[in-house]
PAPA-906897 format. One record per residue: x, y, z of N, C-alpha, C, O in turn. Coordinates in steps of 0.2 Angstrom, whole numbers, plus 5000, padded with zeros to 4 digits. Atoms other than C-alpha are relative to their C-alpha. Layout:
N
XYZXYZXYZXYZ...
END
This chain:
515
499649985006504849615009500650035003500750095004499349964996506649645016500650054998501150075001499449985003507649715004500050065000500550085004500249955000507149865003499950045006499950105006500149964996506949905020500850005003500950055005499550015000508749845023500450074998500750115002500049955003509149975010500050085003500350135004500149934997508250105019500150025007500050075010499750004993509050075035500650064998500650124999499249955002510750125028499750104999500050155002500249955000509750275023499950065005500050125005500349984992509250315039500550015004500450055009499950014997510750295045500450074999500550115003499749945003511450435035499850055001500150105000500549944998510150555040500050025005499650075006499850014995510750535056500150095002500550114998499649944999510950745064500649995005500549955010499150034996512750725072499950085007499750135006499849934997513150845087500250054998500750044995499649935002513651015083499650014993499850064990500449985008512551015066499350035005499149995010500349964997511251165072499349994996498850024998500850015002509851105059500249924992500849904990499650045005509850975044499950024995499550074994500149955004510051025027499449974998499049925000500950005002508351055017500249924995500749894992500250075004507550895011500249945007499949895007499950094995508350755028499650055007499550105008500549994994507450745043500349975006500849935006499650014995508050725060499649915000499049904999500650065001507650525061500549955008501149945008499750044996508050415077500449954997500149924993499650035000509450315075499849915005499849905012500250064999509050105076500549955002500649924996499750055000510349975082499749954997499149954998500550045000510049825074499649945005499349905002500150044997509749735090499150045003498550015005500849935002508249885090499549984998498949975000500350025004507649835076499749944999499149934997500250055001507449675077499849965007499849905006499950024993507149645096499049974999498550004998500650044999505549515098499350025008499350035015500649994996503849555105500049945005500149885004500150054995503649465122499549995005499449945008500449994996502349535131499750054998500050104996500449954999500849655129500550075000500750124996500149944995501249765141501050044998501250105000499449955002503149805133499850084995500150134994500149945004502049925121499650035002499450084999500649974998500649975131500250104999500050144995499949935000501550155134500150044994499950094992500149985011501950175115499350004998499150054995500849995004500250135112499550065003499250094999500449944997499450265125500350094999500050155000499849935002500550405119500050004993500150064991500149995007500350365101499350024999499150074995500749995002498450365101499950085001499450104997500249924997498350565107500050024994499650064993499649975007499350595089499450054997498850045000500749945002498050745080500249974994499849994990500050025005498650645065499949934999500049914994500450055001497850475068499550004996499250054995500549985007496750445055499249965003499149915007500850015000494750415056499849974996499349945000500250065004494250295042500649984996500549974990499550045003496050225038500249955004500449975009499450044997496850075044500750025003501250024999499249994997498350105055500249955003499949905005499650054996499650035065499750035007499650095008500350014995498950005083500750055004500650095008499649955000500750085086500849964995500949914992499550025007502350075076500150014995500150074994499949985008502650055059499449964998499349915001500250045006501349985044500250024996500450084995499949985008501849955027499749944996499149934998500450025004501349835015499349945000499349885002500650054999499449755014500249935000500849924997499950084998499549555018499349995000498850025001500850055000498049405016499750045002499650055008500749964999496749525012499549944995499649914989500550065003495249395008499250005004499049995010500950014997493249375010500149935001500449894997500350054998492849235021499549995003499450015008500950034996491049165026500150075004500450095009500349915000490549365026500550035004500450095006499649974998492049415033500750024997501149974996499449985003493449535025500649995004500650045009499350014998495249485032500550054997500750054991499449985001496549585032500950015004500950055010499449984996498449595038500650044996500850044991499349955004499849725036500449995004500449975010499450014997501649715039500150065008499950125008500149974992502049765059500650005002500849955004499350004995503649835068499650035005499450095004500349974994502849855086500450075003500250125006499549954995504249965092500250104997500550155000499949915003504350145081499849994992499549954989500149995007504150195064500649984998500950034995499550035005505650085057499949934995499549894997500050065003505849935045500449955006501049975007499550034995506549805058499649924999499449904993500250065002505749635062499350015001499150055005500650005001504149605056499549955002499649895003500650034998502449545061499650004994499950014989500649995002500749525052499650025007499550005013500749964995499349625061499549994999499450024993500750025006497649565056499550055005499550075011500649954999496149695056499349944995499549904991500650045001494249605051499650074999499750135002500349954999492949695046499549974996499649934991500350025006491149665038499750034995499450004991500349975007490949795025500550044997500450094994499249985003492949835020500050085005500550115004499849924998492550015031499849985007500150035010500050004990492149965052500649955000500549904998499350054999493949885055500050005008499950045012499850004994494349805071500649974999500849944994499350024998496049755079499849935002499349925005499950104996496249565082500649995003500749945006499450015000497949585085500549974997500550014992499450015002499549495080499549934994499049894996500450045006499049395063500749935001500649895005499050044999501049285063500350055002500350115001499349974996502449325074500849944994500949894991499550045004504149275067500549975007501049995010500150064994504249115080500549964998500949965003499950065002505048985072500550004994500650054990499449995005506648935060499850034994500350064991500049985009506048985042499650085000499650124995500049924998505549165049500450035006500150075010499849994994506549185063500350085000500450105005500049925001506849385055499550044999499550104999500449975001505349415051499349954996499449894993500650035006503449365042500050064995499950124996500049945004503649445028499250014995498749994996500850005005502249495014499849934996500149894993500750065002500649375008499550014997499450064994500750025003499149325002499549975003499749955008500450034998497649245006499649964996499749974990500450045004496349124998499549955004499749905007500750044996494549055005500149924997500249924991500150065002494448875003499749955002499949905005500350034995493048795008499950035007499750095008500249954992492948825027500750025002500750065007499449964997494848875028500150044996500050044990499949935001495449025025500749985003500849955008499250034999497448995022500450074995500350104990499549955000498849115022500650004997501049985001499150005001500549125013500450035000500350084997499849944998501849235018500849984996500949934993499350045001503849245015500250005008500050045012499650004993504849185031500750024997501150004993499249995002506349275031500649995005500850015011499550054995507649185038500950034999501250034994499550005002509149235042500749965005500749965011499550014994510849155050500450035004500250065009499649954994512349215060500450044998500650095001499749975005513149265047499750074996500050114992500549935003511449385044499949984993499450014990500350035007511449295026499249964999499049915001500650024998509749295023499749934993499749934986500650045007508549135014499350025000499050035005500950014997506749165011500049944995500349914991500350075002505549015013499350044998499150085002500550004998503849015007499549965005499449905005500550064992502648965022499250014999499050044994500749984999500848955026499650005006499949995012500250014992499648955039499350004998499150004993500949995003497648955040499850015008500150005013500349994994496349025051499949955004499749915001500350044997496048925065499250025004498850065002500750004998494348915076500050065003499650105002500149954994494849035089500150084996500050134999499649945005495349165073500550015001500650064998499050004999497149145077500349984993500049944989499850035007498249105061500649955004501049965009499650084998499048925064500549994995500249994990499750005003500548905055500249934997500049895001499850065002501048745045500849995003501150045003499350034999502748655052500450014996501050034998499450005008503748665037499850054996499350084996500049945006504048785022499549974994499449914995500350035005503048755008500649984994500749924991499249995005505048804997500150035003499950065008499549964999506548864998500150064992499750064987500049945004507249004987500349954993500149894993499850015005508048964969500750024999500850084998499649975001509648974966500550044994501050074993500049985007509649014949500050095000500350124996500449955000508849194953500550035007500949995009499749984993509449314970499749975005499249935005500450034993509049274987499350054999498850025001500749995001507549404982499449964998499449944992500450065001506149284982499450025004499349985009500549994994504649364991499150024996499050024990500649995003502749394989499749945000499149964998500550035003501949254987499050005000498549995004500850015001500149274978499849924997500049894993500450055003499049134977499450004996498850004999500650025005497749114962499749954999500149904998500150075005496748974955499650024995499150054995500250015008496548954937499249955000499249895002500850045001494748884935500049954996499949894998500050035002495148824919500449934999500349874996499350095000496648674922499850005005500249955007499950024993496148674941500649995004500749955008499450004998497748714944500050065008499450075011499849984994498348824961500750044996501150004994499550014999499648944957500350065005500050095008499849974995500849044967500650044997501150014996499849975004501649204958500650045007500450055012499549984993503349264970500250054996500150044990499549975001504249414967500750025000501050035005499450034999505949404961500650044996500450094993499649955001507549474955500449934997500449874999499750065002508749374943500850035000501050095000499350004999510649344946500350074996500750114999499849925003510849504933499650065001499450094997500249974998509849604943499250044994499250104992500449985005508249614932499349975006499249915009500750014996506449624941499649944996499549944990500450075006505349454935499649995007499750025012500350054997504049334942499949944999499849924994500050065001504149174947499649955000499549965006500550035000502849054946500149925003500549895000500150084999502348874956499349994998498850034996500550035003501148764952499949945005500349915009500450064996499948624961499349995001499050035003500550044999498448524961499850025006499250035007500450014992498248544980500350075002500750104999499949954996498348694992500550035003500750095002499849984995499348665005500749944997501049905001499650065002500548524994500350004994500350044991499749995007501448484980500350064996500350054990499849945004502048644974500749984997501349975000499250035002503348614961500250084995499750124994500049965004504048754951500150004992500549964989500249975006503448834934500550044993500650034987499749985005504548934926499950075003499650085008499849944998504949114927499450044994499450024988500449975003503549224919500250064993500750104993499749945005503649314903499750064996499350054993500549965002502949474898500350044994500650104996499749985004503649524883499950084998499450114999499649915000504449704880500150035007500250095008500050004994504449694899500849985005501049985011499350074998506149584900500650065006500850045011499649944997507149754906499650055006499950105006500649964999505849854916500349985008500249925010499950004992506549904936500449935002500449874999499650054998507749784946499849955004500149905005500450034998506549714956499450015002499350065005500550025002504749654954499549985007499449925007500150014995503949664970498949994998498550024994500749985000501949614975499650004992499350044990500450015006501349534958499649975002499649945007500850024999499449494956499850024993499850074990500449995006498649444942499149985001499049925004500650014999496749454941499550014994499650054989500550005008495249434927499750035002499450015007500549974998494249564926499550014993499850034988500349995007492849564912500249964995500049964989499850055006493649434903500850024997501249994993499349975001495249534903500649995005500550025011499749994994496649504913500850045002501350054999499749954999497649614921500650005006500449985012499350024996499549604931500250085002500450124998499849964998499949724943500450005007500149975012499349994997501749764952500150035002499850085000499549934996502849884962500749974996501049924999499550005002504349884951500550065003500450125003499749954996505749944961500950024995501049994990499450005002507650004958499950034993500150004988500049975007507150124943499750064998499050054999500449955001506650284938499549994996499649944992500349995007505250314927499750075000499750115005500149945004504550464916499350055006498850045008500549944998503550604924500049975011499750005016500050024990503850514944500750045004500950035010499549954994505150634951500949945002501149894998499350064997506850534959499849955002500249915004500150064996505850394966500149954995500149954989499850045005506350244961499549905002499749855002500450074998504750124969499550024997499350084997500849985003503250124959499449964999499749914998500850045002501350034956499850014995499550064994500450035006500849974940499849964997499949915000500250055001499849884929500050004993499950054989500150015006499649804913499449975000499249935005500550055002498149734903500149944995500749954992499850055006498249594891499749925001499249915002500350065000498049414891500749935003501249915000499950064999498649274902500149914999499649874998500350065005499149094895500649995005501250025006499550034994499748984910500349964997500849944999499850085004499948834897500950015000501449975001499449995001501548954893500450055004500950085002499949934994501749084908500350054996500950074997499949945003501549204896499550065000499050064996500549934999500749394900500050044994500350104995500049945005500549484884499750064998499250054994500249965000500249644885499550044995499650034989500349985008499049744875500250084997500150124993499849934999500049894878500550025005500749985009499649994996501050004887499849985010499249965012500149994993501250004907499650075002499750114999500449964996499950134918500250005008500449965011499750014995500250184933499350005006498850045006500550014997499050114947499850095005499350115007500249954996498950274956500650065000501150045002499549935003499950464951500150025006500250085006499949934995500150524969500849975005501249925004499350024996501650514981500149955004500749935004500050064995501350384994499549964995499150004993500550035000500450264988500649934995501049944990499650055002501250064985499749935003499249925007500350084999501149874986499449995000499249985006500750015000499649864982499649935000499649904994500150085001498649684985499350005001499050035005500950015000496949624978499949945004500349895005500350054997495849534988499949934995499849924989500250075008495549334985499050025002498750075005500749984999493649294985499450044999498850025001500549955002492749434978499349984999498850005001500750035004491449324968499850054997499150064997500449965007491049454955500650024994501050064995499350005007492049434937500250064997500650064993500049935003491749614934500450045005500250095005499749984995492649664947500849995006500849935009499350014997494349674958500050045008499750105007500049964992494449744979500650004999500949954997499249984999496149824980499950045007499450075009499749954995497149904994500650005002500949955003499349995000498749974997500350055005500050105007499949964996499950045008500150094998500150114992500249944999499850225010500950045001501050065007499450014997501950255010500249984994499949954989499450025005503450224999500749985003501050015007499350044998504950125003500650065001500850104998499449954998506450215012499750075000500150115003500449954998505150355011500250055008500750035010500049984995505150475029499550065003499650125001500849964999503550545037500250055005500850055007500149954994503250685050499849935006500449935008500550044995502350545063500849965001500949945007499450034996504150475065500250015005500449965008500049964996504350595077499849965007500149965012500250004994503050535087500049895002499649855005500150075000503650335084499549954997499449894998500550055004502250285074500050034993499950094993500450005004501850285054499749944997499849884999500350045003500950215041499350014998499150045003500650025001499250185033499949984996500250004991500350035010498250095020499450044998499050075002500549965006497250155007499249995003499049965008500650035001495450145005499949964999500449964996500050075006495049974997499550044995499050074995500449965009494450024980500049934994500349894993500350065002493449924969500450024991500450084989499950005007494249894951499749974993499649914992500550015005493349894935500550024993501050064994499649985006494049904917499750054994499550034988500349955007493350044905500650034994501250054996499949975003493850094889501049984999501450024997499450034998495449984892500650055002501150074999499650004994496050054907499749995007499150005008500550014992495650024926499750055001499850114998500549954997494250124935500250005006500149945007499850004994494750134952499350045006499350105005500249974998493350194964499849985010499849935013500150054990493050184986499349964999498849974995500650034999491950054990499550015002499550055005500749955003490150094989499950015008499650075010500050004993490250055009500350085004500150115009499649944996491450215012499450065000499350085006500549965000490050325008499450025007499150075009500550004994489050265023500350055006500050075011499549974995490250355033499850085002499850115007500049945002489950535025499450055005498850055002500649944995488750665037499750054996499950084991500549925004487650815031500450044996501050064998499449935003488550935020500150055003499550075005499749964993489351055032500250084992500350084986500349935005489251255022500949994998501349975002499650005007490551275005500550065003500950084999499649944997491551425017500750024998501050084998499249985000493251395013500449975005501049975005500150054993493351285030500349954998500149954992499850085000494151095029499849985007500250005012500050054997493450965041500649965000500849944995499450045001494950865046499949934997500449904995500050045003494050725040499450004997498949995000500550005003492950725028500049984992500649994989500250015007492250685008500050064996499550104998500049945001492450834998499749994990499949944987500250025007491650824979499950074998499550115000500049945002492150954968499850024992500249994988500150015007491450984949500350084999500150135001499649945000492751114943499450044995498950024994500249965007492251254929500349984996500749944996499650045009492751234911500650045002500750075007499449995003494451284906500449985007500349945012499550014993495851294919499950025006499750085007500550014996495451264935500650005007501249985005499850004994496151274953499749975006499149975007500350034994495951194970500549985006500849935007499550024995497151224985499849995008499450015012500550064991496751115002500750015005501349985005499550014994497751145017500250085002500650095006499749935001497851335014499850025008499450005012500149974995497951455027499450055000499050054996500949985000496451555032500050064995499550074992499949965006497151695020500249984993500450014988500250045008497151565006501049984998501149954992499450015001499151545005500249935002499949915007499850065001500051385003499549935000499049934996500150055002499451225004500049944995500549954992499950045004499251074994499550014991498950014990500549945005498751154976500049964995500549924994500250065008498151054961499850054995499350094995500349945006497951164946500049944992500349884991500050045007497451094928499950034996499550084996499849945003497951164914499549954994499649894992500550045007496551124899500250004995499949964992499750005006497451144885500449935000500349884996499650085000498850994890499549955004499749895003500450064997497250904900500649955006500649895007499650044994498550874915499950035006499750095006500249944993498450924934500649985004500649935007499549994995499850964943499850025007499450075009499950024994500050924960500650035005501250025004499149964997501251034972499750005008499350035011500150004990501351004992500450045002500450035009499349984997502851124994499650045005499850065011500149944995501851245001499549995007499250035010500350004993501151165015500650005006501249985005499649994995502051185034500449965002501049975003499350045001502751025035499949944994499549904992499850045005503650955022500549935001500949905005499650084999504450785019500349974993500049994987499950025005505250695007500250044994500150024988499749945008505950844994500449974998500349984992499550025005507350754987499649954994499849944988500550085001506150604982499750054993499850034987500349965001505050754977499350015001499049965003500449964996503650874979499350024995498850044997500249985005502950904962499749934996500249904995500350055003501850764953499450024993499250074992500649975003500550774938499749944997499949884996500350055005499250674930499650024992499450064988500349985009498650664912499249975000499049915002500849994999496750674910499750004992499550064990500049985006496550624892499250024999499150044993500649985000494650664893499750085004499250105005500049944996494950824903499849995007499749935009500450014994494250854920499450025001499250075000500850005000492550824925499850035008499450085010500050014992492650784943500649995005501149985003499650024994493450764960499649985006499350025010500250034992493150654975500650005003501049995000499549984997494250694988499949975006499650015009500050014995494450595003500550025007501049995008499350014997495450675017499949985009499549995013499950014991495850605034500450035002500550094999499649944996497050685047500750014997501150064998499150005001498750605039500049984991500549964988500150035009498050575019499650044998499250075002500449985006497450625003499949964997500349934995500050055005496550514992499550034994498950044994500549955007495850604974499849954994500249934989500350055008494750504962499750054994499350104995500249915006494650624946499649964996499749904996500550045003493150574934499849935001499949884996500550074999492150434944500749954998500649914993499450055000494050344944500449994997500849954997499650015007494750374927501050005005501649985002499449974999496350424936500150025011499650055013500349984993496750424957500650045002501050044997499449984996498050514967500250005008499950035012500150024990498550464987500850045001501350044998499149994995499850554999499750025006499250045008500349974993500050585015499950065000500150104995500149915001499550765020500150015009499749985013500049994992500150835038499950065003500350075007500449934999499150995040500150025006500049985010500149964994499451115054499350025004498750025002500949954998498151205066499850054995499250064995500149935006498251345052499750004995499350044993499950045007498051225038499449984998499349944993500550035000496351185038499350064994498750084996500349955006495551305022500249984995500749964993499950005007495251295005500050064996499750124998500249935006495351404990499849974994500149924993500350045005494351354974499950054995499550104997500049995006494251424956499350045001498950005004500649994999492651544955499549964994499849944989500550045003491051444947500149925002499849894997499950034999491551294954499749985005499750015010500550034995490351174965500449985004501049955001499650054994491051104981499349975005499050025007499950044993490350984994500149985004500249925003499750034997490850945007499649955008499349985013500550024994490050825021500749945004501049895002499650034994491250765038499849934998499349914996499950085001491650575037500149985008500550005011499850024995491450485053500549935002500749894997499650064999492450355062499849955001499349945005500150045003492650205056500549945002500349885001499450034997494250115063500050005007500050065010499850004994494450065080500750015003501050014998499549964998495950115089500549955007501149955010499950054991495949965104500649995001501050014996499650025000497349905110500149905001500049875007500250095002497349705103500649984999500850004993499450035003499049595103499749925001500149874999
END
């Protein structure tokens, strides 16, 4: 997905500290400056990253049951899909630092969405129709193959970029083998943005289709749709999807996925280049609609307004798995991370991670969002209610009635950290990280809330070493960001009458080094 990262280069490039500046101002972070010959310079050998890899692994902010980058950067999930009992997964991969530059797929496997191992490099961008990059995908079992679609992002000498869509399928060895040719080229009707391809199949027409992410010549966020009988063939184009009262909505439509849950079906996007109400300056965001699908007229009609897939600060691109086999149900996961965003771990030339995968369910016509029933396996003895935080651990808190507090990350004297207060009269919980040690991203901002139209009941709390992930009543509502806790930072303070547990999470993620 390159636009954006383009975008956040320039950004980067501005944040630059110059000689003779003695600090930077509040809110920019000192951030390596990238040539583009940097940026996009090709993996050729193991052994150019081994030393990156043996100094990133040390990091105290590695995380214990998330997916990360083995080193470098990840961002957005790719062909995540069950096949013949195994979960596949790939995330977008710049081996060389924490920047947007030329991208990889990185494939992790795993048999119960929570023990992940490294396989290594999922596609390299080899060949004329990625020669900048593989950019983000999908996946879909079929039969005994398991086949991949990506954007290749091609660009010339001129740096004028085409995307093609491509594909590829597992081979025997577990290797993904690429097809010869593009499957298409871009459109010229619409901009060169033309990326994502998700693959669905419709049961009922037996059709195949393939939803891209797209931007139209007057810069309006849409999706566009191919169609075909066969998999790997035929794909001719559909039309541009329509979702009515949606026509104006963000400048581009990044990572569309439609899926039937319950009989209802539900279309969910990263609409970029746009504020919306209660999210701060950012202008990338995840959401979804419910409503009803009719391919006959590639029409999504809404049953209502937009929600937002997850109220916390990181949290984006979000892509469902194919393959499920159960109609009540959706497997999601999402990068951990916002676009042009800039973490602490930069520092140390690696960020990144993905979410939990969280199962999707529709109550009461809205999503339920909940970790999958597997993370749990992870969880150890309840460790005593002290006021203590394990660095990594499940924490389950049932507040008291009325207004309620809960600060994580606090010093041992109960000051700063990441403080969630909920005010029962508006049935909202404010969110504020300002006061933990290190800070990131304030311009963006620092301050968040959620609406809790049934009040607060509960919290699951998952924290690793470099995130926060909070499911508020059994999934009604989640919230994800990174969180980078000092040696200090490892205390809570909690509202009097208020239950807490909390039981350490073991590791779950392998660490190897696999190219």
């Amino acid at each position: 997905m390159p636009v954006r990262r383009d975008t956040g280069f320039i950004a980067r490039e501005k944040l630059q500290i110059r000689p003779g500046r003695a600090s930077p101002p509040k809110g920019e972070k000192t951030v390596r400056e990238w040539t583009r010959d940097e940026r996009y310079r090709v993996l050729r050998d193991p052994s150019e990253i081994r030393d990156l890899y043996e100094s990133i692994k040390t990091s105290v902010y590695r995380q214990t049951y998330h997916v990360q980058p083995m080193t470098g950067l990840s961002s957005d999930p790719n062909g995540f899909a069950l096949h013949k009992g195994i979960w596949h997964l790939n995330y977008q991969w710049c081996p060389w630092g924490a920047v947007h530059g030329l991208k990889y797929w990185y494939h992790v496997t795993s048999p119960d969405l929570v023990h992940w191992k490294n396989e290594g490099i999922g596609l390299a961008p080899d060949c004329f129709y990625d020669n900048r990059g593989t950019h983000s995908g999908s996946a879909i079992s079929h039969g005994d193959d398991l086949v991949f679609f990506y954007t290749g992002n091609h660009r010339d000498e001129d740096w004028t970029r085409t995307p093609f869509t491509c594909a590829a399928y597992l081979g025997a060895d577990g290797r993904l083998k690429k097809l010869p040719k593009a499957l298409f080229g871009p459109r010229d009707d619409h901009s060169e943005h033309q990326r994502d391809p998700k693959v669905i199949r419709n049961e009922a027409n037996g059709k195949y289709y393939i939803l891209l992410g797209a931007q139209t010549l007057d810069k309006r966020g849409c999706v566009l749709i191919y169609e075909s009988e066969e998999l790997l063939s035929g794909w001719r184009y559909a039309g541009e999807l329509k979702v009515p009262g949606f026509e104006h909505f963000g400048g581009m439509w990044e990572c569309p996925y439609i899926v039937n849950i319950s009989g209802r079906d539900v279309l969910i996007f990263s609409p970029q280049y746009t504020t919306l109400p209660g999210r701060g300056a950012s202008t990338n965001h995840n959401v979804y609609l419910i409503g009803k699908m009719d391919y006959d007229t590639l029409t999504f009609t809404p049953e209502g307004g937009y929600h937002f897939l997850d109220y916390g600060f990181d949290f984006y691109a979000a892509q469902g798995a194919a393959n499920v086999g159960d109609p009540d149900k959706a497997v999601l996961i999402a990068w951990i991370g916002l676009p042009d965003n800039h973490y602490p771990t930069e520092e140390e030339d690696w960020e990144g991670s993905m979410s939990l995968p969280r199962e999707l369910r529709i109550r009461d016509g809205r999503l339920v969002q909940t970790p999958v029933p597997a993370v749990r396996m992870l969880a150890g003895d309840p460790v005593p209610a002290d006021g203590s935080l394990p660095p990594a651990c499940e924490m389950t808190v049932t507040p008291c009635a009325g207004d309620f507090r809960l600060h994580l990350f606090t010093k041992e004297n109960g000051d700063g950290g990441l403080r969630l207060t909920y005010d029962a009269a508006s049935r909202t919980l404010t969110a504020d990280r300002t006061g933990m040690d290190k800070r990131f991203n304030e311009k963006v901002g620092e301050v968040l809330s959620v609406p809790l139209p049934d009040g607060l009941a509960k919290l699951d709390i998952f924290i690793d070493r470099s995130s926060t992930e909070i499911f508020f009543n059994d999934g009604e509502a989640t919230f994800t960001t990174h969180t980078y806790p000092t040696a200090r930072e490892f205390h809570y303070t909690v509202s009097e009458g208020a239950s807490v547990l909390i039981r350490p999470m073991e590791k779950s993620v392998t660490d190897e080094f696999a190219v």
